[in-house]
N, CA, C and O of each residue as an XYZ file, in Angstrom:
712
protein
N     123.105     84.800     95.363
C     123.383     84.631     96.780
C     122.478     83.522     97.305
O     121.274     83.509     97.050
N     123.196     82.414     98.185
C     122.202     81.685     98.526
C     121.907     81.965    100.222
O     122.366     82.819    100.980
N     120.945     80.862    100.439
C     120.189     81.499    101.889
C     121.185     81.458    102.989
O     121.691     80.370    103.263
N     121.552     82.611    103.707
C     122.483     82.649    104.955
C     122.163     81.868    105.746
O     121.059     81.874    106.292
N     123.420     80.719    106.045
C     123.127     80.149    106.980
C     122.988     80.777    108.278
O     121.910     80.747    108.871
N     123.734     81.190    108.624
C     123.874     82.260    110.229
C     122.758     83.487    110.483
O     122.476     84.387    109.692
N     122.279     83.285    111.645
C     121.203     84.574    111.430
C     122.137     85.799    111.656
O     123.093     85.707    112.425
N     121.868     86.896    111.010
C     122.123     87.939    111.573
C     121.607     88.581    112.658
O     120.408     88.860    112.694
N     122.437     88.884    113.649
C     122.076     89.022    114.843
C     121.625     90.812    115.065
O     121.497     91.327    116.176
N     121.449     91.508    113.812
C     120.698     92.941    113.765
C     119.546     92.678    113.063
O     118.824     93.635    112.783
N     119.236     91.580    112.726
C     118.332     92.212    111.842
C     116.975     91.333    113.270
O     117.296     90.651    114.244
N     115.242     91.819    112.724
C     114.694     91.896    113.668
C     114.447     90.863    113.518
O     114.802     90.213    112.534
N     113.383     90.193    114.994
C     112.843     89.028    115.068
C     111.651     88.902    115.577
O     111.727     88.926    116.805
N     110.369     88.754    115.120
C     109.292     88.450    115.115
C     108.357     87.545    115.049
O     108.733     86.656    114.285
N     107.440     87.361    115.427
C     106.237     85.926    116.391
C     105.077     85.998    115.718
O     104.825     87.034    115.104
N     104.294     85.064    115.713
C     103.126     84.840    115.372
C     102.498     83.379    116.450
O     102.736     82.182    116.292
N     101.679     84.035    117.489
C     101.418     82.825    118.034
C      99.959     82.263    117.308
O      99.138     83.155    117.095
N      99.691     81.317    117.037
C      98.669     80.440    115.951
C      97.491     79.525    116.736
O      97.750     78.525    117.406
N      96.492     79.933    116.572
C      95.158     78.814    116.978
C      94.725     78.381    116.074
O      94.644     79.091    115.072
N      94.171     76.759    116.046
C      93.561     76.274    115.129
C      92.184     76.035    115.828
O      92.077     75.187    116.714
N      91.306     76.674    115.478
C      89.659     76.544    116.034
C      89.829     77.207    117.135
O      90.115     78.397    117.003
N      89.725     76.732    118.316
C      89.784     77.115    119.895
C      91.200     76.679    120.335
O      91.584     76.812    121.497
N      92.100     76.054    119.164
C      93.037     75.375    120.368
C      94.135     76.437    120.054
O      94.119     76.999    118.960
N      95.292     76.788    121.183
C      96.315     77.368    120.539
C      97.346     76.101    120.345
O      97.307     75.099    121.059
N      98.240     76.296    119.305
C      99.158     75.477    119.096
C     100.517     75.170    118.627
O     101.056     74.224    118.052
N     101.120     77.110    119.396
C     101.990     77.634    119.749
C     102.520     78.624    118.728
O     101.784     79.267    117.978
N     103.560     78.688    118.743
C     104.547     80.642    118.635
C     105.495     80.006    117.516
O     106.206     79.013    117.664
N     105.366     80.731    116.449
C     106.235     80.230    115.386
C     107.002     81.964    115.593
O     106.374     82.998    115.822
N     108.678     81.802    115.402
C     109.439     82.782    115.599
C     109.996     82.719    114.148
O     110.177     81.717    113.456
N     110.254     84.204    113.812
C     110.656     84.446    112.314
C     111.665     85.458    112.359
O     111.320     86.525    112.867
N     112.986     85.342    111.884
C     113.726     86.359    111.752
C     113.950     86.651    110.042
O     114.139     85.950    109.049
N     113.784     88.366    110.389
C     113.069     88.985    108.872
C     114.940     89.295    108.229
O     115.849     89.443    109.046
N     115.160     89.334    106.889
C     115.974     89.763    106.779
C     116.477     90.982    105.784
O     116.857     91.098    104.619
N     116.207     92.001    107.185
C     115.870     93.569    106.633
C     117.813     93.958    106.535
O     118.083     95.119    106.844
N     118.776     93.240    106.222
C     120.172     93.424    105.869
C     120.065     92.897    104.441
O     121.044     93.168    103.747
N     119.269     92.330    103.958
C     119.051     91.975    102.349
C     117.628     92.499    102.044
O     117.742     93.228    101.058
N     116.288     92.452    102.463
C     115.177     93.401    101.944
C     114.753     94.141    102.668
O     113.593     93.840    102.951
N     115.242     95.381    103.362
C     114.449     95.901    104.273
C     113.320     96.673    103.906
O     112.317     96.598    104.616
N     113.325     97.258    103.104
C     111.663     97.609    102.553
C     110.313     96.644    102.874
O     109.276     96.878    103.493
N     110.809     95.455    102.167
C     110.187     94.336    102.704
C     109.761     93.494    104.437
O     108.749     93.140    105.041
N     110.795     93.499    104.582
C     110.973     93.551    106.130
C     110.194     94.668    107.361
O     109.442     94.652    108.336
N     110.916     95.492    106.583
C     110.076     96.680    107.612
C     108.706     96.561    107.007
O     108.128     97.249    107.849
N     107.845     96.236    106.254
C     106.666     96.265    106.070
C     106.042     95.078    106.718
O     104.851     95.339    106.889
N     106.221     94.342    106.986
C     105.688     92.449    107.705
C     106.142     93.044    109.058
O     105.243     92.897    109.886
N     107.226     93.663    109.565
C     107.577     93.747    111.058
C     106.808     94.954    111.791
O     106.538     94.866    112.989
N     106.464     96.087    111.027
C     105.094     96.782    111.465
C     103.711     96.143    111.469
O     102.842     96.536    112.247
N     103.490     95.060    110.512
C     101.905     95.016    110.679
C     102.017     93.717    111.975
O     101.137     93.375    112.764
N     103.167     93.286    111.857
C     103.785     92.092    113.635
C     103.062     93.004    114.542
O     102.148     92.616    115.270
N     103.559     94.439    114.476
C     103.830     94.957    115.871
C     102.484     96.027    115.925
O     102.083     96.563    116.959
N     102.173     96.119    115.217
C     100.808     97.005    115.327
C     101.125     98.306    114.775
O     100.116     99.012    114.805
N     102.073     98.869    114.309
C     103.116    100.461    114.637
C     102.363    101.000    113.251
O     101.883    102.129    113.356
N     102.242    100.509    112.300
C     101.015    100.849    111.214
C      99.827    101.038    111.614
O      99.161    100.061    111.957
N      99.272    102.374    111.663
C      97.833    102.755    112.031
C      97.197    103.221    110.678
O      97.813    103.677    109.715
N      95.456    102.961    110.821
C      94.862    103.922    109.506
C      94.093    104.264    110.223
O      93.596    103.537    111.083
N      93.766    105.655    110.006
C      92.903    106.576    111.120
C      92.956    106.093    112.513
O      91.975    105.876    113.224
N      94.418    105.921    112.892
C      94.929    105.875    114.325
C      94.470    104.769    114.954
O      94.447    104.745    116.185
N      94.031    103.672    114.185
C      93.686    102.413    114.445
C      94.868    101.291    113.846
O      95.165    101.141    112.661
N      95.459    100.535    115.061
C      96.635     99.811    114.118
C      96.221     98.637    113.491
O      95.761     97.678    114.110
N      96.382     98.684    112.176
C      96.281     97.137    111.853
C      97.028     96.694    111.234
O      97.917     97.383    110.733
N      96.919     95.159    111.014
C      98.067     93.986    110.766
C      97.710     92.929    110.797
O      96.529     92.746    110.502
N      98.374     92.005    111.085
C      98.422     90.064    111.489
C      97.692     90.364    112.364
O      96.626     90.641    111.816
N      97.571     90.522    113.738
C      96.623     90.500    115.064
C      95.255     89.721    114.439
O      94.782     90.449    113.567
N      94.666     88.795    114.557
C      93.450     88.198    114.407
C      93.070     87.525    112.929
O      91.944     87.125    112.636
N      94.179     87.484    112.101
C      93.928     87.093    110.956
C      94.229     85.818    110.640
O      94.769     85.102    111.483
N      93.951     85.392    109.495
C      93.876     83.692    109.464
C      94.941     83.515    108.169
O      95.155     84.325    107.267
N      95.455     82.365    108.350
C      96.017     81.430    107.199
C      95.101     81.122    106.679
O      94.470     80.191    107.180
N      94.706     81.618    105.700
C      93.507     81.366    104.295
C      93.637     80.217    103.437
O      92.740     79.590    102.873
N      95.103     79.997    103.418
C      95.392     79.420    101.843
C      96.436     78.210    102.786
O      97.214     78.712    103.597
N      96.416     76.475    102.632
C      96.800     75.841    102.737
C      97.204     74.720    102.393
O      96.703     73.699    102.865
N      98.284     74.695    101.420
C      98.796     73.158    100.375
C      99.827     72.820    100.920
O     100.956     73.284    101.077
N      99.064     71.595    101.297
C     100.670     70.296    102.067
C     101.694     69.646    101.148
O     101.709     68.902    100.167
N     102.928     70.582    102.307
C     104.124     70.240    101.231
C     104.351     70.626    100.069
O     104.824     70.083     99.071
N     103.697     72.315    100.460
C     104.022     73.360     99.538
C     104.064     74.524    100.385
O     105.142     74.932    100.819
N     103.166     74.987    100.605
C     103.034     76.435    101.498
C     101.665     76.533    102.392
O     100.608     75.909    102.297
N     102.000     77.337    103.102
C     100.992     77.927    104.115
C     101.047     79.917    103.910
O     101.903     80.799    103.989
N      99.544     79.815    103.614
C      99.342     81.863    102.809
C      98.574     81.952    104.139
O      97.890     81.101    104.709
N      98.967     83.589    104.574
C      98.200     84.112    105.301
C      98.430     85.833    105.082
O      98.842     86.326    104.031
N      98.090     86.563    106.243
C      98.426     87.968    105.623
C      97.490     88.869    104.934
O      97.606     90.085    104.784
N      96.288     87.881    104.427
C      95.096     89.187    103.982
C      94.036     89.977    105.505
O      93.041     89.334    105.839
N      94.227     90.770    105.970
C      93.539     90.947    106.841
C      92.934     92.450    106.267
O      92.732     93.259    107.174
N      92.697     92.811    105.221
C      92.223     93.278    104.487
C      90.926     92.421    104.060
O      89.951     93.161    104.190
N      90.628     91.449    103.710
C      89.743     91.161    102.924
C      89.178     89.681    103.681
O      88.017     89.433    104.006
N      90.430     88.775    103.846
C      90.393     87.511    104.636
C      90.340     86.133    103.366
O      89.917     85.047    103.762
N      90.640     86.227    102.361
C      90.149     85.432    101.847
C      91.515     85.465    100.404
O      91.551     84.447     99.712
N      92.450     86.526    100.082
C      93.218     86.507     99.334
C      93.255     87.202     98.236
O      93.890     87.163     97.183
N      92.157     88.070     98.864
C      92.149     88.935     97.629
C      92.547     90.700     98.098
O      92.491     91.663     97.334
N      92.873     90.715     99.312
C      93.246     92.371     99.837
C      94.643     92.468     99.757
O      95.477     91.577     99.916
N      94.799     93.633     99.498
C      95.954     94.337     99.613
C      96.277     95.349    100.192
O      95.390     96.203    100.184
N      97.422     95.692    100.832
C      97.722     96.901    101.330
C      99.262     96.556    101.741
O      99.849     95.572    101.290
N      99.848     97.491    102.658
C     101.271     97.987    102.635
C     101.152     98.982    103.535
O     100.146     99.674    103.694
N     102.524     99.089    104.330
C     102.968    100.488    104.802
C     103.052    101.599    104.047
O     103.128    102.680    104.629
N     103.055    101.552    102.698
C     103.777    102.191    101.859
C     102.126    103.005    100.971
O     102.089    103.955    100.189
N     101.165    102.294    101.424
C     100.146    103.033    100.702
C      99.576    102.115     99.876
O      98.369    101.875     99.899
N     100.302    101.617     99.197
C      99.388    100.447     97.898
C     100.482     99.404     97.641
O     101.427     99.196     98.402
N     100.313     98.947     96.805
C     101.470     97.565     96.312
C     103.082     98.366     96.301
O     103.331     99.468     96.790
N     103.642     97.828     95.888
C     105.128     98.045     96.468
C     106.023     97.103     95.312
O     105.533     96.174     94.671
N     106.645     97.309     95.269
C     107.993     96.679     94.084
C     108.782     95.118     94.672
O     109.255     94.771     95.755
N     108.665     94.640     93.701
C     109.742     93.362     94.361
C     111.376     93.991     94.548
O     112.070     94.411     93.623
N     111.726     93.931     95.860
C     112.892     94.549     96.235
C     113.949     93.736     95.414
O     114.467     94.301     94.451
N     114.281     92.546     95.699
C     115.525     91.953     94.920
C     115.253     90.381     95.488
O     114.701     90.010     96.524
N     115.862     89.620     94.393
C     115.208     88.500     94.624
C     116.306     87.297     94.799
O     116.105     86.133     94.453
N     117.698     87.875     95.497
C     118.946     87.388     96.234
C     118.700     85.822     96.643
O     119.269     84.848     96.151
N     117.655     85.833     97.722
C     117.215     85.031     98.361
C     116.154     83.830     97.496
O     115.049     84.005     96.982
N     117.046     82.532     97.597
C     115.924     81.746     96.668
C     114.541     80.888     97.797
O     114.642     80.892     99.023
N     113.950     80.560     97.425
C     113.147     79.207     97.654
C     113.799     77.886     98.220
O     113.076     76.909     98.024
N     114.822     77.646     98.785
C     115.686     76.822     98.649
C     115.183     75.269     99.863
O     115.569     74.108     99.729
N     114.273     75.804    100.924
C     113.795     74.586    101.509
C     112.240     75.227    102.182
O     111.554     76.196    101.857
N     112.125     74.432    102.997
C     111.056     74.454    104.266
C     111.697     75.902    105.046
O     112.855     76.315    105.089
N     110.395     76.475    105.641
C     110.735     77.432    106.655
C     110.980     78.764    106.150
O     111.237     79.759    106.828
N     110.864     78.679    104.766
C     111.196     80.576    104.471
C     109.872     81.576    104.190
O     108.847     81.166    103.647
N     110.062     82.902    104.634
C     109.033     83.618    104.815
C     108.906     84.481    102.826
O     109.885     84.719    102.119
N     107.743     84.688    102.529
C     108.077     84.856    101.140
C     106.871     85.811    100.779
O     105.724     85.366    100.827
N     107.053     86.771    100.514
C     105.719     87.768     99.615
C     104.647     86.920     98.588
O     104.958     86.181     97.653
N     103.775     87.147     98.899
C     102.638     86.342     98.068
C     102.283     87.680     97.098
O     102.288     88.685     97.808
N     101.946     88.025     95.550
C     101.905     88.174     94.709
C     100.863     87.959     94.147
O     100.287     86.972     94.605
N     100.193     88.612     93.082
C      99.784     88.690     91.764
C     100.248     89.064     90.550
O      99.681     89.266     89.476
N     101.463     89.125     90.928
C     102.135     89.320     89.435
C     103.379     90.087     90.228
O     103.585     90.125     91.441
N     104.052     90.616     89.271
C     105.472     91.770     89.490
C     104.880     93.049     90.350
O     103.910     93.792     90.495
N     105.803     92.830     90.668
C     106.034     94.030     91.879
C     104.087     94.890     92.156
O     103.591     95.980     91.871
N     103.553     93.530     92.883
C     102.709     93.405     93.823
C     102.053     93.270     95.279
O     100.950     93.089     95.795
N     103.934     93.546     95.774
C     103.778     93.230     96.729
C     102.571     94.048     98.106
O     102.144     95.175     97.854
N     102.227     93.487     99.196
C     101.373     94.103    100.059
C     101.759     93.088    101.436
O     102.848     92.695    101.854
N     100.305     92.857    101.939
C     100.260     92.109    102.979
C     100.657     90.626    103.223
O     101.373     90.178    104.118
N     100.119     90.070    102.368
C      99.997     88.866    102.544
C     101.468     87.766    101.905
O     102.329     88.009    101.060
N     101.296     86.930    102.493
C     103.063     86.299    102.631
C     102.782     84.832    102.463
O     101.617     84.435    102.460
N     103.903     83.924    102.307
C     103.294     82.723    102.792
C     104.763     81.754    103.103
O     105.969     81.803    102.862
N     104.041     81.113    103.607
C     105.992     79.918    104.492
C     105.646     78.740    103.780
O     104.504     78.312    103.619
N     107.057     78.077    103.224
C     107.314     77.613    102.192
C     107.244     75.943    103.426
O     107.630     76.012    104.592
N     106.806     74.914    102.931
C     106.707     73.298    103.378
C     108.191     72.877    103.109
O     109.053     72.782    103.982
N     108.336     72.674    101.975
C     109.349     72.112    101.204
C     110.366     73.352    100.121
O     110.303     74.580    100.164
N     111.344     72.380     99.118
C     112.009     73.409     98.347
C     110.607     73.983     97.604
O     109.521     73.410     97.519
N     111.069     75.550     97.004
C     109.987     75.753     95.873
C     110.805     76.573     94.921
O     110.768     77.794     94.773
N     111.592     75.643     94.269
C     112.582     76.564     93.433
C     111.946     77.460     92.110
O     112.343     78.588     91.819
N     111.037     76.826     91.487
C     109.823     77.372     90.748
C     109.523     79.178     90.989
O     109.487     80.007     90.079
N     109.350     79.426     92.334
C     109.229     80.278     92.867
C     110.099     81.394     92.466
O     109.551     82.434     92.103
N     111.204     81.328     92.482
C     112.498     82.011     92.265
C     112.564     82.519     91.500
O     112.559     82.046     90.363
N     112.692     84.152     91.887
C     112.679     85.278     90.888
C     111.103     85.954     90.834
O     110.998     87.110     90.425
N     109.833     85.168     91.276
C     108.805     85.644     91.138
C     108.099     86.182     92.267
O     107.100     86.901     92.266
N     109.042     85.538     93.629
C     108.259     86.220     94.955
C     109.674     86.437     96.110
O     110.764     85.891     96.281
N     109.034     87.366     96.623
C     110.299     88.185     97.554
C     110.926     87.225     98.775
O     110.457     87.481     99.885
N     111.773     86.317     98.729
C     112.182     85.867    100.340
C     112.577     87.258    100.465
O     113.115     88.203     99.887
N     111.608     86.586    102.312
C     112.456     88.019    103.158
C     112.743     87.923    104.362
O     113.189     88.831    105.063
N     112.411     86.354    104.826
C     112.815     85.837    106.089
C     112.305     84.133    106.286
O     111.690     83.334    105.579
N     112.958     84.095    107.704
C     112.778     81.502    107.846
C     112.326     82.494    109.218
O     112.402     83.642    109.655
N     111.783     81.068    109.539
C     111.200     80.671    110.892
C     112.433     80.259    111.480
O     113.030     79.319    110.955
N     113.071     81.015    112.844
C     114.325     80.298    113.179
C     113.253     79.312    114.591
O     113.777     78.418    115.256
N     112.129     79.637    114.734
C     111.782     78.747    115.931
C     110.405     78.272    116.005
O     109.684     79.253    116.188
N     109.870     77.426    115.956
C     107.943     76.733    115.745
C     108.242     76.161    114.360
O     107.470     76.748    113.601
N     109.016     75.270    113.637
C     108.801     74.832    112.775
C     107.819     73.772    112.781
O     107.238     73.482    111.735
N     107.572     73.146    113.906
C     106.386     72.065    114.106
C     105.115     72.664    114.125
O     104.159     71.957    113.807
N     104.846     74.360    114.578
C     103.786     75.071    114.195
C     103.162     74.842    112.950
O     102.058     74.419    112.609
N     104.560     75.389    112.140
C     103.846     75.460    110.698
C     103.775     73.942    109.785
O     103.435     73.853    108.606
N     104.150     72.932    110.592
C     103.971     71.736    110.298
C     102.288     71.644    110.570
O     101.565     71.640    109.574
N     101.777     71.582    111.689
C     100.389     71.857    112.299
C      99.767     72.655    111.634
O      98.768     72.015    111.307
N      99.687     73.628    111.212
C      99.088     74.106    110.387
C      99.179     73.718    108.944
O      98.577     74.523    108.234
N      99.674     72.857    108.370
C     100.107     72.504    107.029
C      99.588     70.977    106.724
O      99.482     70.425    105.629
N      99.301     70.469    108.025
C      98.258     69.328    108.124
C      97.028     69.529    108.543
O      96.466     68.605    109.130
N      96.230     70.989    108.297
C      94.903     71.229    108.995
C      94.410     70.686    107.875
O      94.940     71.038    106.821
N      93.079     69.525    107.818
C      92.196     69.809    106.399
C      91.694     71.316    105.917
O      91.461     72.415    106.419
N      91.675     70.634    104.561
C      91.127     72.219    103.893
C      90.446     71.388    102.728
O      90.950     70.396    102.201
N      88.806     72.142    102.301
C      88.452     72.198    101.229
C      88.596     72.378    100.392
O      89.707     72.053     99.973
N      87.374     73.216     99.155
C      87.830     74.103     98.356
C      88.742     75.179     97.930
O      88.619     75.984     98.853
N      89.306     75.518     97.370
C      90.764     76.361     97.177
C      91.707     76.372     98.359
O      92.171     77.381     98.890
N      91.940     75.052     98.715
C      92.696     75.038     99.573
C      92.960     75.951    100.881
O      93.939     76.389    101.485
N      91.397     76.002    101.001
C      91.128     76.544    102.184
C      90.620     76.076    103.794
O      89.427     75.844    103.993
N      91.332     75.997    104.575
C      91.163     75.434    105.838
C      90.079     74.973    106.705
O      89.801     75.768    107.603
N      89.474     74.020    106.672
C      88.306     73.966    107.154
C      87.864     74.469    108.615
O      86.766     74.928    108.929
N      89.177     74.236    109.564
C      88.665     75.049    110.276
C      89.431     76.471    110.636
O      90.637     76.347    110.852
N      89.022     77.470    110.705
C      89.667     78.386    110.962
C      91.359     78.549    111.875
O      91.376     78.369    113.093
N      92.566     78.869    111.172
C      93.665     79.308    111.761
C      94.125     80.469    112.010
O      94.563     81.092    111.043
N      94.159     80.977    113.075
C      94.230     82.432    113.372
C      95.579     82.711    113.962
O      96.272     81.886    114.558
N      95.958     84.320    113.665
C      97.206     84.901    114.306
C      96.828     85.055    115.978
O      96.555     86.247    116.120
N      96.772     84.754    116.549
C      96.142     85.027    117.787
C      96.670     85.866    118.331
O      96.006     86.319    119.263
N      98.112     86.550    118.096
C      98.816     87.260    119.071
C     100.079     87.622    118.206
O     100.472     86.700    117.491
N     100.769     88.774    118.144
C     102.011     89.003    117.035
C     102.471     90.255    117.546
O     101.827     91.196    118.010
N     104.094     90.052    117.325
C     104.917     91.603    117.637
C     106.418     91.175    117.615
O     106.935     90.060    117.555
N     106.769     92.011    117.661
C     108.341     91.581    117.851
C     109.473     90.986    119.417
O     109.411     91.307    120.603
N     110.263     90.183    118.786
C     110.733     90.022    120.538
C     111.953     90.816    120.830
O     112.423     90.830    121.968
């Protein structure tokens, strides 16, 4: 199956507004597509919205950073466990199964499970620059940015150091569903 052009108009849609240092530099909109992975989906659209609590404390995206940044490849974010790419977690308790892998790599703009291997999935995700056909078969699409594609352009031109890590801090500043 290749990537639907048409959004589906049930499935949900969710925000991430983005600061780089002090500046904000706007609202990248993502529609998840929980009509092809909803396991997947529903796990990224709770930690959006806060609705995942641990000891009645919600956490998620809210305050976390894009860690991991290669231009004209991807932008990783999603550890707010650890901050750095090495945490994991899930709605589900621990890692989670690669649901089905329908959906390829096919350009810029798709939302995609970041991994350590097979069915690893957890928190952390990352949005694709360009094609990453490579990819395919090894990490979950599960949603595109239908709106801020110049966001994640901006963030995909921040310098970054060592392991392609951002020199200056990029944060979720604000996240939930619309």
């Amino acid at each position: 199956m290749s990537f639907p052009n048409m959004s589906n108009p049930s499935n949900p849609v969710v925000f991430f507004d983005v600061t780089v240092g002090s500046t904000e530099i706007g609202r990248i909109k993502m529609e998840l597509f929980a009509d092809i992975v909803p396991r997947t989906a529903e796990n990224f659209r709770q930690f959006c919205t806060g609705e995942y609590k641990k000891d009645g404390v919600p956490i998620g995206y809210k305050g976390s950073t894009f860690h991991r940044v290669i231009k004209e490849f991807m932008i990783q974010g999603g550890d707010f466990v650890n901050g750095d790419g090495t945490g994991l977690t899930s709605i589900y308790g621990g890692p989670f199964a690669d649901e089905n892998f329908k959906l390829k790599h096919e350009g810029a703009g798709l939302l995609s499970m970041a991994n350590s291997g097979k069915d690893t999935n957890g928190c952390q995700f990352f949005m694709t620059c360009s094609k990453c056909d490579f990819l395919d078969s090894k990490h979950v699409v599960f949603g595109k940015v239908i709106d801020g594609m110049l966001v994640v352009r901006k963030i995909e031109n921040v310098p970054t150091g060592p392991n392609n890590k951002p020199k200056m801090p990029i944060i979720i500043s604000e996240c939930g569903e619309m």
